[in-house]
N, C-alpha and C positions, 0 to 999 in steps of 0.2 A: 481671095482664096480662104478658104476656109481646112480647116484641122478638129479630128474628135480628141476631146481628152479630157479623160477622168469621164467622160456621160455629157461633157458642154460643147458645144459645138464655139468654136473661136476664130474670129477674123482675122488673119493678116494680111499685111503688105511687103511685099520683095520686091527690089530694084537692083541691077545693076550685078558686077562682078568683082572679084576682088575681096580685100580682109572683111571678114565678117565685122558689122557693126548693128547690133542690137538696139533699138531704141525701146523704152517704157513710159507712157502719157503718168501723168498725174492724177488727183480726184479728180472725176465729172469728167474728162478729156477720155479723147480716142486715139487710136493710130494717125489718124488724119491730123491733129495737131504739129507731129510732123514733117506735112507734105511739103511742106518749103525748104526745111532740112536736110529731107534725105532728096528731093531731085538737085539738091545742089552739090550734092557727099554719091551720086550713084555715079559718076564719072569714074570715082577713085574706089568705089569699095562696093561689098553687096551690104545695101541695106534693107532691115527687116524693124516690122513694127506693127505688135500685135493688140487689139483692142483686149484691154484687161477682162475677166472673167465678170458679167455685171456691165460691163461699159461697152459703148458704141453697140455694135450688133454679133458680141459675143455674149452669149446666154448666161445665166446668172443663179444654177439652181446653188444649191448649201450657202451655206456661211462662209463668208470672207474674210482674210487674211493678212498680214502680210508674208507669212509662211506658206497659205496657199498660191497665192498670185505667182509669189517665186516658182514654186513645184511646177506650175502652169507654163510659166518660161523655161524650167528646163527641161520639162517634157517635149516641149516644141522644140528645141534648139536639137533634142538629140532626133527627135523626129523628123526633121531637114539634114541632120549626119552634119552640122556645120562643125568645124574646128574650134577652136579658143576663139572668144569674140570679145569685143569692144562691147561692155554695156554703158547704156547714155541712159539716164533718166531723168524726170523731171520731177520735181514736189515728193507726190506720195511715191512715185516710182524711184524717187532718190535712195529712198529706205527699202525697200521693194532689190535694188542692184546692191547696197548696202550688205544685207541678208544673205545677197547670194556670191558674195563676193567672200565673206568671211566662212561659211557653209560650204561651198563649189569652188572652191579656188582655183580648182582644173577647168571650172567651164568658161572661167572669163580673164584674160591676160592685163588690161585697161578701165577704169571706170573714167565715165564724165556725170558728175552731179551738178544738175542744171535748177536754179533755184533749190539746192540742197538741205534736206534736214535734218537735224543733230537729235534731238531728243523735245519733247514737248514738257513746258511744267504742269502741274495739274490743271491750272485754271484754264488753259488750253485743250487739254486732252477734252477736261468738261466741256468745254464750250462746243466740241463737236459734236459731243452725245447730246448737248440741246440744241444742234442743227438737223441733228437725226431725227429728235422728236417733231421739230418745226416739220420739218419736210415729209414725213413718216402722216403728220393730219393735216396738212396747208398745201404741200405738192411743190412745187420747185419757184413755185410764181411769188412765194413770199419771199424768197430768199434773193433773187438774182440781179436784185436792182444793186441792194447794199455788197452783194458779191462782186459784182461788175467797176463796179465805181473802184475797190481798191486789186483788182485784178492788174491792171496795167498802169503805167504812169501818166502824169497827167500831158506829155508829150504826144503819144499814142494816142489817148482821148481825143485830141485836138487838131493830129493830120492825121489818123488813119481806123475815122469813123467805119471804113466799111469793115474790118479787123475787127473792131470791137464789134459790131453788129454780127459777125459769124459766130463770133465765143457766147455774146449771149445766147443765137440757136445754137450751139452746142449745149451750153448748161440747160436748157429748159427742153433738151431733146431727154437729158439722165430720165430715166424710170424713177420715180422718188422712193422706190422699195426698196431697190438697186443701190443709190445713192444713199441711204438713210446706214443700210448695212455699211456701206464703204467708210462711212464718217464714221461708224461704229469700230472696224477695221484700225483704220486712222489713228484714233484716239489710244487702241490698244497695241497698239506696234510694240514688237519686244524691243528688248534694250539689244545694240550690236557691239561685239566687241570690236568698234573700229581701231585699235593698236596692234587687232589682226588681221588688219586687213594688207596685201602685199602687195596687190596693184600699184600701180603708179596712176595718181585721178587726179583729175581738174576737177576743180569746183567753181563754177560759174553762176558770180548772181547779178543781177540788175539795180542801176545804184540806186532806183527808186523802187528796188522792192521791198514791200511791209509787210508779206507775208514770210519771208525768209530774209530777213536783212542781211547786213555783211556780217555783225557779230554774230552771227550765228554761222557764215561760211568762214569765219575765221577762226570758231571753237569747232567745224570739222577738221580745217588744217591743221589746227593743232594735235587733233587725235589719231591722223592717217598719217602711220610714217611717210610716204614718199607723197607727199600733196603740194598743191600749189593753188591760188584763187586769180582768178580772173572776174575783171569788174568788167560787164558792158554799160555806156555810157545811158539817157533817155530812157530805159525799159524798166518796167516792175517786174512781177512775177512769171508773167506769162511769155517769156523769150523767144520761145519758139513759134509763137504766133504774131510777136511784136518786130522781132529780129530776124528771122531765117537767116537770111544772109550771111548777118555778121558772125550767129551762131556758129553755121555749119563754117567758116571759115575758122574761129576760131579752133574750134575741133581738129578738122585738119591738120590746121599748125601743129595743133599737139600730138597727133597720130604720125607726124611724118618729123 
């Protein structure tokens, strides 16, 4: 399904009936990241998950944000007429529901931060301004090898090659202009005042993740009055592609 907004035309996904729940992909990810997810959650709820502005096969003209992308989601949400929803995000979309949870506090009742992130220090922030420039004159092939390798844990690597073999076409599907902009995005995310944030959120990371470790899900806890972390056992970063299962049940528990 497709949606006009703002001049970009944007994909999404809906399943199912019941509490609205919102999904958000991460850099370089689509809505299809997650289809394991949400057909395991369309029992209990209606889920929606839209490919960011830039990503999968939602068009990509202006500059990118983290204040745009949001604008983007809740342009959509009121354009479905949905009620208060469940946002779930992943990585960059942790910050992406982060935004809009502290900004819209009427559009969203719940967050779940799924490999979540706190804030970036600078050598970090730099570091994706020079994966922008890599990708921006090399294209996505220079990058995806050294991407991949710390993407998931080395569990995942070792039973569920074909898993890993999707994410890499996904990453090497990104437009590298698209992509170049996103890490640019990325890098500049503003600061959120999470001690306003009032939701009630799970923060979920993976005990072998190195792109968001747990001290970092546990300097969000500390920042979000009503928070809680949840550790899944074997996965890195990419939970939703490594876990489905365990994720969407996790979630669950916590929605019900």
């Amino acid at each position: 399904m497709f949606a006009d907004i703002d001049g970009n035309t944007i994909q999404y996904l809906s399943y199912g009936e019941g509490p609205p729940v919102v999904f958000v992909h991460g850099l370089g990810g689509s809505a299809n990241v997650w289809h394991g997810v949400m057909q395991a959650m369309k029992q209990h709820h209606h889920v929606m998950a839209m490919d960011l502005r830039g990503h999968g096969r939602s068009q990509g003209r202006g500059q990118f944000s983290i204040e745009g992308w949001a604008k983007d989601i809740t342009k959509l949400i009121r354009h479905l007429e949905l009620p208060s929803v469940t946002l779930v995000g992943h990585s960059l979309g942790t910050l992406v529901v982060q935004y809009l949870a502290e900004k819209e506090p009427e559009l969203c009742d719940q967050l779940v931060l799924v490999g979540g992130i706190s804030y970036f220090q600078p050598p970090t922030a730099d570091a994706y301004r020079e994966r922008a420039d890599l990708v921006a004159e090399g294209g996505m092939d220079v990058l995806v090898d050294a991407w991949l390798e710390g993407a998931v844990s080395p569990q995942t690597h070792a039973t569920s090659s074909a898993s890993v073999g999707l994410l890499r076409e996904l990453f090497l599907r990104n437009e590298p202009a698209n992509y170049a902009k996103a890490c640019k995005a990325l890098a500049s995310a503003p600061r959120v005042r999470r001690d306003e944030i009032g939701q009630p959120t799970l923060i979920v990371t993976g005990a072998h993740d190195r792109s968001t470790p747990l001290a970092m899900a546990e300097e969000l806890r500390s920042s979000i009055p009503v928070s809680r972390v949840k550790v899944l056992p074997d996965v890195g970063h990419w939970i939703p592609v490594e876990a489905p299962g365990s994720l969407a049940a996790t979630i669950l528990e916590f929605l019900t």
